[in-house]
N, C-alpha and C positions, 0 to 999 in steps of 0.2 A: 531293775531298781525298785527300793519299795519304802514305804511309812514303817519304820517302828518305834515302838515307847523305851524306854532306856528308864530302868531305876539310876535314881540319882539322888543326893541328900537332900536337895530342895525339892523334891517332887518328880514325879513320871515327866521325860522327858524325849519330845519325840524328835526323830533323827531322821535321813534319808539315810539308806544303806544298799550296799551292793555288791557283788560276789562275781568272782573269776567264773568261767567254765570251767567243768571237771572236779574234781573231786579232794581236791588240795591233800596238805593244809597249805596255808597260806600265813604271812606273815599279815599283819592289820596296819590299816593308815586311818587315823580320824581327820577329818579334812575341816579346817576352820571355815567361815565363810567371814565375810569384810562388813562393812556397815549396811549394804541392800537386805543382809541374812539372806534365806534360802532364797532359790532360784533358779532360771533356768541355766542362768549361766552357774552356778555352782555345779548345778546336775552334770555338767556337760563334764566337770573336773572330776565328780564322784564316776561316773562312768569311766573317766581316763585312769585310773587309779586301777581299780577292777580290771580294766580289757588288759592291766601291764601284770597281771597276777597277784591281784592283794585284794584282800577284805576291809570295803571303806565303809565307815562311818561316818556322816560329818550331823553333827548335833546342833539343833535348832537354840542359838541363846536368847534369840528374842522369843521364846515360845511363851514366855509368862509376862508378856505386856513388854513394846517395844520400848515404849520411853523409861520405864523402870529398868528393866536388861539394857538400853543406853548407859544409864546412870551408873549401873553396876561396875560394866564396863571400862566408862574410861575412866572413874575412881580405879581400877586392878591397873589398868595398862599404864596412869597420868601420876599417880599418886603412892604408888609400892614402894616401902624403905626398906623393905626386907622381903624372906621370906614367908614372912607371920603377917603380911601385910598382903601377901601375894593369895593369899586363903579365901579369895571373893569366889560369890556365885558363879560368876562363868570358869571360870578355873576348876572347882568339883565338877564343874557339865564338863570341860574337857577329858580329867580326868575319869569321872564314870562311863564315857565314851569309851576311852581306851581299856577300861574293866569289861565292857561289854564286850570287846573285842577276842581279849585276853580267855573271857570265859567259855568262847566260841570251841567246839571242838575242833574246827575248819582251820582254828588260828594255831600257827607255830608258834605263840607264845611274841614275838619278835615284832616290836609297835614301832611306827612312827609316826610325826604330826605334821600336817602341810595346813598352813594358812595363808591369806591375803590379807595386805594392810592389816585393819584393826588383826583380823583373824592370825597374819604372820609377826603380830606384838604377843600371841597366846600362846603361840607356836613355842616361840622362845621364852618366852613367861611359864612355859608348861614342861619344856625341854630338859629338864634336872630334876621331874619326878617320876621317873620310872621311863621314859620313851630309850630306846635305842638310836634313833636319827629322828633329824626334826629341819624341814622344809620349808621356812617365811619365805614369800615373797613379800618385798619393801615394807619389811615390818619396821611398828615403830615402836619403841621401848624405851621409859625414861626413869632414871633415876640409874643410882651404882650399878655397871652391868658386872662391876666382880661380886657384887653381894645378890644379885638378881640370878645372875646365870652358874653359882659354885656349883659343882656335880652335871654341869650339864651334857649331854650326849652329843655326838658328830651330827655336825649342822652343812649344809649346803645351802645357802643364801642366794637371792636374786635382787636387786636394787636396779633404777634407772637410774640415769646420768642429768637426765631432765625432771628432777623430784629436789625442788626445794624444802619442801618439809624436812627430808631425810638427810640435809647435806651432811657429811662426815661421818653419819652411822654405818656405811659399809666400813669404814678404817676402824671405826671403835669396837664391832662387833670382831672384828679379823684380831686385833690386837687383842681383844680380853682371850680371845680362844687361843691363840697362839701362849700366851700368859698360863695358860692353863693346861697347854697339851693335846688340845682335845683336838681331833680330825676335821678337816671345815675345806671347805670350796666357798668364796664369796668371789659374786663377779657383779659388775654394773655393768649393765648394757647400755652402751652411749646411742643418743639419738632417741630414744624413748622414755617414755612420761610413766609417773605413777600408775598404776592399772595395764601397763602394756598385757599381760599375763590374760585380763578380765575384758570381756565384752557387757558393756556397761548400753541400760536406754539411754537413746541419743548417741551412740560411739559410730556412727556413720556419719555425724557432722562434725567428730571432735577428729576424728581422718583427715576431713578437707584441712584443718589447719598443720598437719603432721603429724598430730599425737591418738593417744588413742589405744587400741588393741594394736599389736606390731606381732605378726604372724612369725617373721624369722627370730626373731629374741623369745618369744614365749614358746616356742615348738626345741629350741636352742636351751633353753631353763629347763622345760622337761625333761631332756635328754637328759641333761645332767644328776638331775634329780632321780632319774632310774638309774644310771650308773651308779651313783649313789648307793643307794639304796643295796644295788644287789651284794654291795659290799659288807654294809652296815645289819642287813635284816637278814642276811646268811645264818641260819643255825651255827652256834657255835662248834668250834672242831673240837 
């Protein structure tokens, strides 16, 4: 795994990045990260991404001051009427993410986007402009998702069952995609909390109460999400 700078319209933007063994090509995943931004637990998914054969990117949004890239933020994710609305700064950093990938020799050309929380509201917020599949875990996304998500690509979703914020967003994400055609997997995993997917500081005392990191649901979403994938990011025939 390594530091690189990523051109982007608002400025050089540095990214963690990482690469299969061997000599591909490889299709490309840009990996969102949640409100902590980088880290070790992000690292730990950009390597998971890699070891299953893909060229991961995940781009630093808070890299130009946290509180400013806050604000950016959930104005894109809280406040988007359209898609001329959806055009904020974190959104060209996802995008130039996936440019960087695309320009890769290593890369098949064949992108997708995995985010957490905030990061899987970008996922889907990003998922109708160029990606071939797109991977939010308990994303959160508001405003028309038939006007948010037109053109969007095969999604495979992850939600908890113990996540008040999100109640009824697994049905309304299934329903607009269904409406629309488009290939999807959405599952809620009962018995686990926001963040099950993420090891979070402190998640060995949010254990003791039952919630937390949940090993068989999150090892369970990834499966899926490669199966996924090797359908979706296949070269076309």
């Amino acid at each position: 795994m390594e530091t690189v700078q990523l051109g982007a319209p608002d400025g050089p933007l540095p990214a963690l990045a990482a690469r299969p063994a061997g000599t591909g090509p490889w299709p490309g995943v840009v990996v969102v990260h949640d409100v902590l931004g980088l880290g070790p637990d992000l690292e730990t998914h950009v390597a998971r991404v890699a070891e299953h054969g893909y060229l991961a990117v995940a781009p630093d949004l808070f890299s130009r001051g946290r509180v400013r890239c806050m604000r950016a933020v959930m104005r894109a994710l809280w406040f988007t009427g359209g898609k001329s609305d959806a055009d904020a700064v974190p959104v060209r950093d996802i995008l130039a993410a996936r440019d960087h990938l695309v320009s890769d020799p290593a890369c098949t050309g064949r992108t997708a986007v995995i985010g957490f929380c905030m990061g899987g509201g970008f996922a889907l917020l990003t998922a109708p402009r160029g990606f071939d599949a797109a991977a939010p875990f308990y994303p959160g996304l508001y405003g028309d998702y038939r006007t948010l998500l037109d053109g969007i690509c095969p999604v495979v979703a992850s939600y908890a069952r113990l996540d008040p914020s999100l109640a009824g967003a697994p049905a309304k994400l299934e329903r607009t995609l269904t409406e629309f055609g488009v290939a999807h997997d959405i599952k809620t995993y009962p018995g686990v909390t926001h963040g099950f997917a993420n090891t979070f500081p402190g998640d060995r005392l949010l254990r003791v109460t039952g919630l937390g990191h949940d090993a068989d649901a999150s090892e369970d979403a990834w499966r899926r999400i490669f199966t996924f994938f090797e359908t979706h990011l296949a070269p076309p025939r």
